[in-house]
LUMNUTI-636154 format. One record per residue (C-alpha): x, y, z; residue in three letters. Coordinates in nm, 3 decimals. Last residue first. Example, Ala and Ser with C-alpha at 12.3 -4.5 7.8 and 13.67 -1.06 7.14 Angstrom:
{{1.367,-0.106,0.714},'ser'};
{{1.230,-0.450,0.780},'ala'};
***
This chain:
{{0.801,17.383,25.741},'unk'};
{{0.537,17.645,25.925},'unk'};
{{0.238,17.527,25.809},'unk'};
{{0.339,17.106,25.962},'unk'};
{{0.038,17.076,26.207},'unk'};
{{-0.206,17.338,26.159},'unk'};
{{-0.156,17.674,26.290},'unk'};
{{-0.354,17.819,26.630},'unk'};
{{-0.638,18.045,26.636},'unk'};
{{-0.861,17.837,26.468},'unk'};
{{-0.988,17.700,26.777},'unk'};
{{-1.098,18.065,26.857},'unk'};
{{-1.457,18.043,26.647},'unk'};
{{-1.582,17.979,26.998},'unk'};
{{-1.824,17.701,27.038},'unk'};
{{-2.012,17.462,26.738},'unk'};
{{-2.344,17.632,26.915},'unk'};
{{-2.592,17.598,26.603},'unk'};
{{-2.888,17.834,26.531},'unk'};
{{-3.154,17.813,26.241},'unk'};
{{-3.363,17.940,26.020},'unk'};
{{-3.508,17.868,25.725},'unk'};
{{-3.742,18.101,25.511},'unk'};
{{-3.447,18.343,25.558},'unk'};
{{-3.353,18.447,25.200},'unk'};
{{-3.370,18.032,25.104},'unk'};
{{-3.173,17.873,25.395},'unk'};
{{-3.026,18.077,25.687},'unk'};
{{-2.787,17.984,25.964},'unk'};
{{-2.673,18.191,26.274},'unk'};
{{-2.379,18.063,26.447},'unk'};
{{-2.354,18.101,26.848},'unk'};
{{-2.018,18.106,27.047},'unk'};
{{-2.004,18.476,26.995},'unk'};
{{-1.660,18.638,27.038},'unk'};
{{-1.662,18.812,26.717},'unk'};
{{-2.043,18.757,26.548},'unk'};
{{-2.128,18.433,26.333},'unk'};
{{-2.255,18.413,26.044},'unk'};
{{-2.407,18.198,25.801},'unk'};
{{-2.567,18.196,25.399},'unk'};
{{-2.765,17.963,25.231},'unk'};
{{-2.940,18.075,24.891},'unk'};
{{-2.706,18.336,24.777},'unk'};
{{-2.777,18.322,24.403},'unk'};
{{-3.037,18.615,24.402},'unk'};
{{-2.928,18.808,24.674},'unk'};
{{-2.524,18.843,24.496},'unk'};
{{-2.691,19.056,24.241},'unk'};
{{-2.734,19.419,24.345},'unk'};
{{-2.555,19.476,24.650},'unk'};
{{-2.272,19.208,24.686},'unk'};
{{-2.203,19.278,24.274},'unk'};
{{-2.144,19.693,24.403},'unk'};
{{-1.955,19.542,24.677},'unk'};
{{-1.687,19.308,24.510},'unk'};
{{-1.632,19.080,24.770},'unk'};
{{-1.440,18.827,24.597},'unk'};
{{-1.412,18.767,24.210},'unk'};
{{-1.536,18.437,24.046},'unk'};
{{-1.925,18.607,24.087},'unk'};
{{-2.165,18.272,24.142},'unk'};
{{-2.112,18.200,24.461},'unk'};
{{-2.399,17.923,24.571},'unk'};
{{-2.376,17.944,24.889},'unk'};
{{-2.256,18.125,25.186},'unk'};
{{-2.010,18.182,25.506},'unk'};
{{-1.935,18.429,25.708},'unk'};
{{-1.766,18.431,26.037},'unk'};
{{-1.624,18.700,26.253},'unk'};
{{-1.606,19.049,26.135},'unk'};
{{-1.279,19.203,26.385},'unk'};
{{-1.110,18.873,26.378},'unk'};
{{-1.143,18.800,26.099},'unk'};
{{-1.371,18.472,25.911},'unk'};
{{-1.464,18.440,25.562},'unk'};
{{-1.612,18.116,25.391},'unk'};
{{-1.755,18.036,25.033},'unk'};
{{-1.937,17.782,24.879},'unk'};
{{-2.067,17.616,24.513},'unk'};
{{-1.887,17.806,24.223},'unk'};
{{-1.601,17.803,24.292},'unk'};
{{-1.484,17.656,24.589},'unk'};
{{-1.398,17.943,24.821},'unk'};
{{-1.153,17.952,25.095},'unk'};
{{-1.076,18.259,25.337},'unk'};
{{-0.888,18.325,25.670},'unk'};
{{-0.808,18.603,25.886},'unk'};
{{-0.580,18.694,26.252},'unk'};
{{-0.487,18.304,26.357},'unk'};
{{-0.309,18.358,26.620},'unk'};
{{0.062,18.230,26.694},'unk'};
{{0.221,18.169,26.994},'unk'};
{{0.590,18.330,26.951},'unk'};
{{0.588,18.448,27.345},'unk'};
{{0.554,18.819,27.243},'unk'};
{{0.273,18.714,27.001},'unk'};
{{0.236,18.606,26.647},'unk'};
{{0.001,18.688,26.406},'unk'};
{{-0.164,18.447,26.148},'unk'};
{{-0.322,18.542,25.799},'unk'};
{{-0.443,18.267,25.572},'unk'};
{{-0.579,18.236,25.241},'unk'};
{{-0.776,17.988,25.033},'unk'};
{{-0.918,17.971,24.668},'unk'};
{{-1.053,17.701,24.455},'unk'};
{{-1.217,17.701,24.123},'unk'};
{{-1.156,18.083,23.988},'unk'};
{{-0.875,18.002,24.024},'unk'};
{{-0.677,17.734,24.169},'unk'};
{{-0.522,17.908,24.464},'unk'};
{{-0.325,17.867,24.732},'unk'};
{{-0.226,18.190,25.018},'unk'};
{{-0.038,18.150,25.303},'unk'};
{{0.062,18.420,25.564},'unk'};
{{0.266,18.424,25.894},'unk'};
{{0.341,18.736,26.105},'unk'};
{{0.496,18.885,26.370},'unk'};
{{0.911,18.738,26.301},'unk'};
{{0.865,18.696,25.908},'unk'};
{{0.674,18.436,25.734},'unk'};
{{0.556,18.454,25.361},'unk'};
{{0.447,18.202,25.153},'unk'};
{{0.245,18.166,24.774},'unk'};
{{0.087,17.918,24.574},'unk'};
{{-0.050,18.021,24.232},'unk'};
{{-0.236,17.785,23.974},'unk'};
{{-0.431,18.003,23.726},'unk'};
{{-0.206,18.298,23.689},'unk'};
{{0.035,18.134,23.581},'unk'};
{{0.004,17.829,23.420},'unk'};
{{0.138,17.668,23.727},'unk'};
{{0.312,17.850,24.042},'unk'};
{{0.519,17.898,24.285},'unk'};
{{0.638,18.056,24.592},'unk'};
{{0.812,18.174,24.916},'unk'};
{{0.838,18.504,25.040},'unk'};
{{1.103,18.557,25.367},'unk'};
{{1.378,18.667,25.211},'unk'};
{{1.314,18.579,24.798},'unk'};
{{1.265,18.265,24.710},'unk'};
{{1.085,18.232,24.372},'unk'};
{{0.913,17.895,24.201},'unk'};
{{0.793,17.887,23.827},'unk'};
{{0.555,17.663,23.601},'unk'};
{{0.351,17.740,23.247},'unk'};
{{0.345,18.071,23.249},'unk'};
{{0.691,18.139,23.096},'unk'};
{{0.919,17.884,23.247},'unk'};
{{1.061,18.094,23.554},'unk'};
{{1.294,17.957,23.798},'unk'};
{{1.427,18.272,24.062},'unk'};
{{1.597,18.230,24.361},'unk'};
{{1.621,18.589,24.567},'unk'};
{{1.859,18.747,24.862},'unk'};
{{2.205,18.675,24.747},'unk'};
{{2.121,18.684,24.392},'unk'};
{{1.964,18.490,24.145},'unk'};
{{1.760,18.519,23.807},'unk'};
{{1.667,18.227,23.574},'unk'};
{{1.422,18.270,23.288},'unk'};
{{1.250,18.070,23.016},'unk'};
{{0.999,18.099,22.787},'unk'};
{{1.017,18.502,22.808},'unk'};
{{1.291,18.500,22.699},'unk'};
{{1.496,18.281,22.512},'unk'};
{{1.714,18.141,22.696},'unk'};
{{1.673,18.439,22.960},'unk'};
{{1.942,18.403,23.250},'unk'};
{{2.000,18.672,23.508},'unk'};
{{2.271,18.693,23.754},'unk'};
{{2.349,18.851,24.101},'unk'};
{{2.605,18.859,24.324},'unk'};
{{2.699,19.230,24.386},'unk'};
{{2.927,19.250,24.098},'unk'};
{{2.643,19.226,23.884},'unk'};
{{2.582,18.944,23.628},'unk'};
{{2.392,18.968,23.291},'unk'};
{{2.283,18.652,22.989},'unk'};
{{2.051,18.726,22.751},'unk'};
{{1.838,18.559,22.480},'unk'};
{{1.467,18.641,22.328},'unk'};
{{1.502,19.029,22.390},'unk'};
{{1.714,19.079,22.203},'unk'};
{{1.834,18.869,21.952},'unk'};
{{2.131,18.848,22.086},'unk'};
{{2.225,18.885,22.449},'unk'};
{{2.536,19.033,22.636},'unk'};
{{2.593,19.132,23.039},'unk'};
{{2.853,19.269,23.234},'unk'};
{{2.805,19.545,23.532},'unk'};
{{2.937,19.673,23.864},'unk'};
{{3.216,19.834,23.659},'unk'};
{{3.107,19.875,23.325},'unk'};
{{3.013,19.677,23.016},'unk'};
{{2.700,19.628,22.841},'unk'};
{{2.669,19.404,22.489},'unk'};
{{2.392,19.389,22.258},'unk'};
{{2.364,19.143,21.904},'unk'};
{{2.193,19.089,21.625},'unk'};
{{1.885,19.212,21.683},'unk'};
{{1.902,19.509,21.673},'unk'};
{{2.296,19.636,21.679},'unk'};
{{2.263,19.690,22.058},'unk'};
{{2.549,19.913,22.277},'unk'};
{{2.660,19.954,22.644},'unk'};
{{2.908,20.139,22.822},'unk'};
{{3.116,20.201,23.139},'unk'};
{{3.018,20.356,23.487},'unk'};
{{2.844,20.226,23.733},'unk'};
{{2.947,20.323,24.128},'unk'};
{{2.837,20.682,24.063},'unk'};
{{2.656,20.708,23.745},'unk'};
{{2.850,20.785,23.399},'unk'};
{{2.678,20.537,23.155},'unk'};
{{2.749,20.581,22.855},'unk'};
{{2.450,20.389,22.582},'unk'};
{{2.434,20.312,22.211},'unk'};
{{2.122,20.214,22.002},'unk'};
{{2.120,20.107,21.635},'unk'};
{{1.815,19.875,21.499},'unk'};
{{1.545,20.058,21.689},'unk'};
{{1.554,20.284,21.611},'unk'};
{{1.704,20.394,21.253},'unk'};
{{2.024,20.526,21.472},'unk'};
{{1.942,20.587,21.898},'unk'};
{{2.156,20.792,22.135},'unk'};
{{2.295,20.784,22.430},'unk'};
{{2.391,20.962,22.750},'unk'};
{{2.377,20.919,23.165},'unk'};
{{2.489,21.040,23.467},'unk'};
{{2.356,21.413,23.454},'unk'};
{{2.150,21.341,23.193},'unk'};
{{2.185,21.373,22.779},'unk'};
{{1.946,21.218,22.513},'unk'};
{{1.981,21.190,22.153},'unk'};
{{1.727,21.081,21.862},'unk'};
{{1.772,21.009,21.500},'unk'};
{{1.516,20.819,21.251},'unk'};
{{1.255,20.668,21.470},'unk'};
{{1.180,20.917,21.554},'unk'};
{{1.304,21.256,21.462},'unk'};
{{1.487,21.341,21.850},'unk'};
{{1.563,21.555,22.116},'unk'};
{{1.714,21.538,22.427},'unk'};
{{1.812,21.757,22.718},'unk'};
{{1.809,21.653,23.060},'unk'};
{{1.890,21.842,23.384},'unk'};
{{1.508,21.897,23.452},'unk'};
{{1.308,21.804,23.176},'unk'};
{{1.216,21.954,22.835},'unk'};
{{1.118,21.746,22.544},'unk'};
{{1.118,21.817,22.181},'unk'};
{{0.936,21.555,21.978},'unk'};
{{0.941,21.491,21.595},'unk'};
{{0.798,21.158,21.516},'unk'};
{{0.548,21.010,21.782},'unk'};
{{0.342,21.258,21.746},'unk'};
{{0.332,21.457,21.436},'unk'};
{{0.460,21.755,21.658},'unk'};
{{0.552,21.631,22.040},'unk'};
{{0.596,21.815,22.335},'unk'};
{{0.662,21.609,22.652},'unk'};
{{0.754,21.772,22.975},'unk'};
{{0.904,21.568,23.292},'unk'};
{{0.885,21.579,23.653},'unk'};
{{1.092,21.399,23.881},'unk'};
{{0.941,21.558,24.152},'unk'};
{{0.614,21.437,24.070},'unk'};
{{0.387,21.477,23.807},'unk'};
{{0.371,21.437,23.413},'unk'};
{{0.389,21.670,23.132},'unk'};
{{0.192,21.673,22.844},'unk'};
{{0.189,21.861,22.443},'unk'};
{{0.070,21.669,22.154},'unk'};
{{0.012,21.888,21.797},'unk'};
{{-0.058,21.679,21.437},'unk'};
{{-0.174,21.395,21.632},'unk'};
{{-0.401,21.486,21.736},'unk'};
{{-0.574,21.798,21.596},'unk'};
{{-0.493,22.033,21.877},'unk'};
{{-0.357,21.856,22.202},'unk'};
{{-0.260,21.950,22.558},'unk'};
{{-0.253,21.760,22.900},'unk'};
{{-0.150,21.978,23.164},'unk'};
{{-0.102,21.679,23.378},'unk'};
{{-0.027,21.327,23.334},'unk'};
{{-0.061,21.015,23.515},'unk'};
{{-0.485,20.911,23.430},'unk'};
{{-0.570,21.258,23.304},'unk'};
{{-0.498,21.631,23.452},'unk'};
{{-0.524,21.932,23.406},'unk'};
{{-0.698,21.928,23.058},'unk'};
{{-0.665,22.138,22.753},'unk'};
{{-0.831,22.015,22.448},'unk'};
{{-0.860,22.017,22.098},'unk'};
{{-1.009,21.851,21.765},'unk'};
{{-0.867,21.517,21.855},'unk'};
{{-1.056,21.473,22.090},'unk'};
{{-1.271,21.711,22.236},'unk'};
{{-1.138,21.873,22.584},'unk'};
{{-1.256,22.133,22.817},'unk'};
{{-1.091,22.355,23.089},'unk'};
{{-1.265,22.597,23.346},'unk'};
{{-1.008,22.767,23.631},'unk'};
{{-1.063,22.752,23.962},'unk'};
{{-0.851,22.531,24.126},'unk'};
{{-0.963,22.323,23.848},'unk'};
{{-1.274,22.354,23.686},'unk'};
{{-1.497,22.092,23.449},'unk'};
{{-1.474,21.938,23.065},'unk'};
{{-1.405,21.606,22.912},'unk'};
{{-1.532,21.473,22.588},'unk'};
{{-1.441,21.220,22.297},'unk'};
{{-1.226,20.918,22.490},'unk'};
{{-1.395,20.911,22.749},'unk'};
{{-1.722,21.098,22.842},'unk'};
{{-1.573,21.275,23.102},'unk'};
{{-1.770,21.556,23.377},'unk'};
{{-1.488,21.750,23.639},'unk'};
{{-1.579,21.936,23.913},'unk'};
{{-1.398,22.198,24.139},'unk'};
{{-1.532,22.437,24.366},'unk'};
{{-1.361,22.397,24.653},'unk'};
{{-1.343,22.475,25.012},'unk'};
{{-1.677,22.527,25.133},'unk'};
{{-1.836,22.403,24.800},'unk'};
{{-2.068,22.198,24.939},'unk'};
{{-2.036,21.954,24.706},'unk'};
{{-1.726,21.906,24.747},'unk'};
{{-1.469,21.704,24.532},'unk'};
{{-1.785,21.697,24.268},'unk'};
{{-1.702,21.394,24.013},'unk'};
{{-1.892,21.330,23.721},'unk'};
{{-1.850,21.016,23.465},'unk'};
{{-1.959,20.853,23.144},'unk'};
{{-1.917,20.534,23.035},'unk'};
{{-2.262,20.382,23.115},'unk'};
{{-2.381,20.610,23.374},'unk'};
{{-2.093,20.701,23.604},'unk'};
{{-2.108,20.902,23.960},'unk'};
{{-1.897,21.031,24.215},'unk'};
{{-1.992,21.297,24.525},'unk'};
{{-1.707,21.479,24.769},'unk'};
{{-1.832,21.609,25.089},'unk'};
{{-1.791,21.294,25.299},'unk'};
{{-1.746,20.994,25.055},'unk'};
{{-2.065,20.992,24.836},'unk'};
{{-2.094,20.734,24.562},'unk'};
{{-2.341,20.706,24.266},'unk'};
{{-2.372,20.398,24.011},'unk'};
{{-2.483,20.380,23.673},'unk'};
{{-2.505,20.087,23.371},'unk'};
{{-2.370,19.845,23.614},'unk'};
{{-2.574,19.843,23.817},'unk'};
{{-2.982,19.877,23.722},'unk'};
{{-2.969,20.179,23.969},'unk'};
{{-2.639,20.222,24.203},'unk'};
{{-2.629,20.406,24.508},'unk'};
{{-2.343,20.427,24.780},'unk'};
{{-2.271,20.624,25.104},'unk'};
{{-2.027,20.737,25.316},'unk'};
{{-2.160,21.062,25.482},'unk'};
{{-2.298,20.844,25.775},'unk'};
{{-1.951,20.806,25.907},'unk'};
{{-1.960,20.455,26.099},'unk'};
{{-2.308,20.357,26.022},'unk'};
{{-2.212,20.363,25.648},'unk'};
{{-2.480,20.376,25.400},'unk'};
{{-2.586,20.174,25.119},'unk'};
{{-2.863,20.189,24.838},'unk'};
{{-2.951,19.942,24.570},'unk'};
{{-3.213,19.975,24.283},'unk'};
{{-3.289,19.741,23.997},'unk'};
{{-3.196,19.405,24.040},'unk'};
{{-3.335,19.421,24.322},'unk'};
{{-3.537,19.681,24.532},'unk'};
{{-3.244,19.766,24.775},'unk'};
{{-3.192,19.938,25.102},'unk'};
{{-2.885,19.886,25.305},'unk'};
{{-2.732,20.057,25.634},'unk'};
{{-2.421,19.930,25.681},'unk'};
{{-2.242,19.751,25.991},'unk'};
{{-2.273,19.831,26.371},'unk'};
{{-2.571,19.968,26.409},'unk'};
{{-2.760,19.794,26.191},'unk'};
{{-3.030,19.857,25.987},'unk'};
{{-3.180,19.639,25.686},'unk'};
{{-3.419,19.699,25.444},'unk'};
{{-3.415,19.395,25.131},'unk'};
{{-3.625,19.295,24.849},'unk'};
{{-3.616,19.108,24.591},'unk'};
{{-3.389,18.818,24.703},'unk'};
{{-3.676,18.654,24.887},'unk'};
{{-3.919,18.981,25.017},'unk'};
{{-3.667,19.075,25.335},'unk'};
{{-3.640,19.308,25.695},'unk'};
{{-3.400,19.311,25.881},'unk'};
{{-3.331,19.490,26.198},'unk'};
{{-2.989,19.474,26.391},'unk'};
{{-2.927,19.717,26.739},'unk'};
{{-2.862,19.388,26.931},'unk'};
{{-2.910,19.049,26.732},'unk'};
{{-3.043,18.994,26.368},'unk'};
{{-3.449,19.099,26.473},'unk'};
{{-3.638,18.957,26.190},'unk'};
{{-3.913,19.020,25.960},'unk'};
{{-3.917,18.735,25.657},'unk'};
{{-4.038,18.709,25.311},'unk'};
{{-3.938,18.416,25.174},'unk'};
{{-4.309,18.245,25.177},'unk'};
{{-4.468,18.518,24.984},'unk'};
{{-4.268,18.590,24.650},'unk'};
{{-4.126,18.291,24.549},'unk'};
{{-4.323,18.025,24.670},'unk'};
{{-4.661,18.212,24.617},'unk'};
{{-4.557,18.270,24.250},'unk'};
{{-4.479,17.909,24.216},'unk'};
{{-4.846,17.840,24.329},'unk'};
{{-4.985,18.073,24.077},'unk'};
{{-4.806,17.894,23.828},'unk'};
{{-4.942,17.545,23.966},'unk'};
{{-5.285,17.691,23.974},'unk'};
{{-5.222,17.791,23.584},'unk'};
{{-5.100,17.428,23.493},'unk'};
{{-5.396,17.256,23.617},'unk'};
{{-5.617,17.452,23.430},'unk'};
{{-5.416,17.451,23.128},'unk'};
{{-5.458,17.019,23.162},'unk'};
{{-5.822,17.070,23.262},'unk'};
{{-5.895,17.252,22.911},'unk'};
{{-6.038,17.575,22.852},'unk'};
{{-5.848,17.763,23.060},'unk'};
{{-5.911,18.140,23.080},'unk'};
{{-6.305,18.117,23.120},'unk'};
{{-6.249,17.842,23.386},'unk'};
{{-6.005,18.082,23.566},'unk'};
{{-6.258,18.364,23.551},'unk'};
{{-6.511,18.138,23.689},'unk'};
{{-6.279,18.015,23.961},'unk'};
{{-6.168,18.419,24.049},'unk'};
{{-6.563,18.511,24.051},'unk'};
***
């Protein structure tokens, strides 16, 4: 019946021949991968190539997924820890203990219990046009720029508006608190902080007064004049924008024109910073730090123990550190090579290696801690590391070798295509990294 319905479907050899090699593609993708295994002790998985995927373990996470369009992850060691996403990244869904998270799109709900045992408080955002939810209690709700009154958003609380920006009123947390209040924002503000008063019609006139400091702005910012009263720092400073700024006082001297293309300021403590012009080029020392900074193109710092440098920043970045327990090096090229290294020291000064990574972009990656052991894998496609919502959902699909090897095992486990190839090497403990190459600590 199937061969006469195939012969009815194809009506020359040459589509014949190309259906039965479709079929057999299908075959190769969907049936061979599929693999049952027992992982080691208290470790089940079970796969369908990078489609599917159940595994349990009771050491690690608990992970369902139907790729790309459902994943699902639990923590073995506080079940309550959990994480869902459908078709990521249009929604994902978090649980940590009683408190719940979730976005679809751009919008997002947060529960911080959802048991309400000892809070009731939720909060829904469709950013920037709608939030609403309670807090401590109380309901609040927001449409911008019609009106809103919201607790709190991103680093400010009691966040008020009506018809923004005709009425802006916010204050920020901390103990350093400060209260905004601004009508026609930015122009007319009156703002009300502890020990300072200030007020302004920007950018026309503005003052400000503090306990150990005053000034006040002309046409900002073209006229702008500073006292300093602090302990230890006390003197002046002016800028007639751009031509020219000067500070003086007593730990203090510095001028630039320009501003802020070209500088020059030295402290009584040791230090001095060069900008010719800024940010092109700057040079900044003191007793503890060397800086050289050409823009992004090329820079090297020394500060205590930190070493570094780097080329079209952030692209090319080398960086040092080594202090009296611990050594670390990180190098990268990115997103085309990365590698990092953490080493510990002992009472006796032997050092240990504790972590390292390298990744060449986009071909192979390998991890090793001391607390996860070894992975490794290839291809990896994602130019940002272990991002676990990408790990879950579409990492399957262009892993097509991956290894590992368990803390204090001797064995590595290999696996080509989802687990359709298997197999173990003995290379012996993972500890003959534990010990730094000739010449890393020069």
């Amino acid at each position: 019946m199937v061969a006469s319905a195939v012969s009815q479907l194809c009506y020359t050899n040459g589509m014949k021949r190309m259906f039965e090699r479709m079929v057999l593609l299908l075959a190769l993708l969907f049936l061979l991968p599929m693999t049952v295994a027992a992982e080691g002790a208290g470790e089940t998985r079970f796969r369908l190539g990078p489609f599917f995927e159940w595994r349990s373990s009771e050491e690690r996470m608990e992970t369902f997924a139907i790729l790309p369009f459902f994943a699902w992850e639990r923590s073995r060691i506080n079940a309550r820890d959990t994480d869902m996403e459908v078709v990521w990244p249009l929604t994902h869904f978090g649980w940590r203990g009683d408190e719940y998270h979730s976005r679809w799109l751009i919008a997002f709900y947060e529960d911080r219990d959802v048991t309400d045992r000892t809070t009731s408080d939720w909060s829904f955002q469709l950013p920037p046009l709608w939030m609403n939810g309670t807090d401590k209690g109380n309901s609040y709700w927001g449409l911008f720029p019609i009106y809103g009154h919201v607790p709190r958003m991103l680093f400010l609380e009691d966040f008020q508006w009506t018809l923004f920006p005709l009425w802006l009123r916010y204050r920020t947390a901390g103990s350093r608190s400060i209260y905004r209040e601004y009508i026609l924002w930015p122009f007319f503000s009156l703002k009300h902080d502890p020990d300072v008063t200030r007020w302004g019609l920007w950018p026309l006139f503005g003052t400000k007064s503090e306990p150990d400091f005053d000034s006040f702005y002309v046409a900002w910012p073209f006229y702008q004049s500073y006292d300093y009263h602090r302990r230890n720092h006390n003197g002046t400073g002016w800028m007639l924008w751009p031509l020219w700024m000067r500070i003086d006082t007593d730990t203090e001297q510095g001028w630039g024109t320009l501003s802020p293309l070209f500088s020059y300021q030295t402290t009584t403590d040791g230090a001095m910073r060069l900008r010719a012009p800024w940010p092109l080029f700057e040079r900044y020392t003191d007793p503890k730090e060397s800086t050289w900074m050409f823009w992004r193109f090329w820079g090297m710092t020394h500060r205590g123990t930190r070493d570094g440098w780097w080329f079209l920043h952030p692209i090319t970045v080398s960086q040092r550190q080594k202090t009296e327990n611990l050594y670390t090096r990180r190098f990268r090229v990115w997103p085309f090579y990365v590698t990092e290294e953490n080493h510990g020291y002992d009472f006796a000064g032997t050092p240990h290696l504790q972590s390292r990574h390298w990744r060449i972009w986009p071909f192979f990656a390998s991890s090793w801690n001391a607390t996860e052991g070894l992975r490794r894998r290839s291809l990896v496609l994602f130019p940002i590391r272990d991002v676990p919502a990408v790990e879950r959902n579409w990492a399957p699909f262009w892993t097509f070798y991956s290894a590992e090897q368990k803390p204090g095992s001797d064995a590595v486990r290999h696996e080509l295509l989802w687990g359709l190839i298997k197999w173990t090497t003995h290379p012996g403990p993972f500890e003959t990294l534990n010990r730094l190459e000739d010449g890393e600590e020069d």
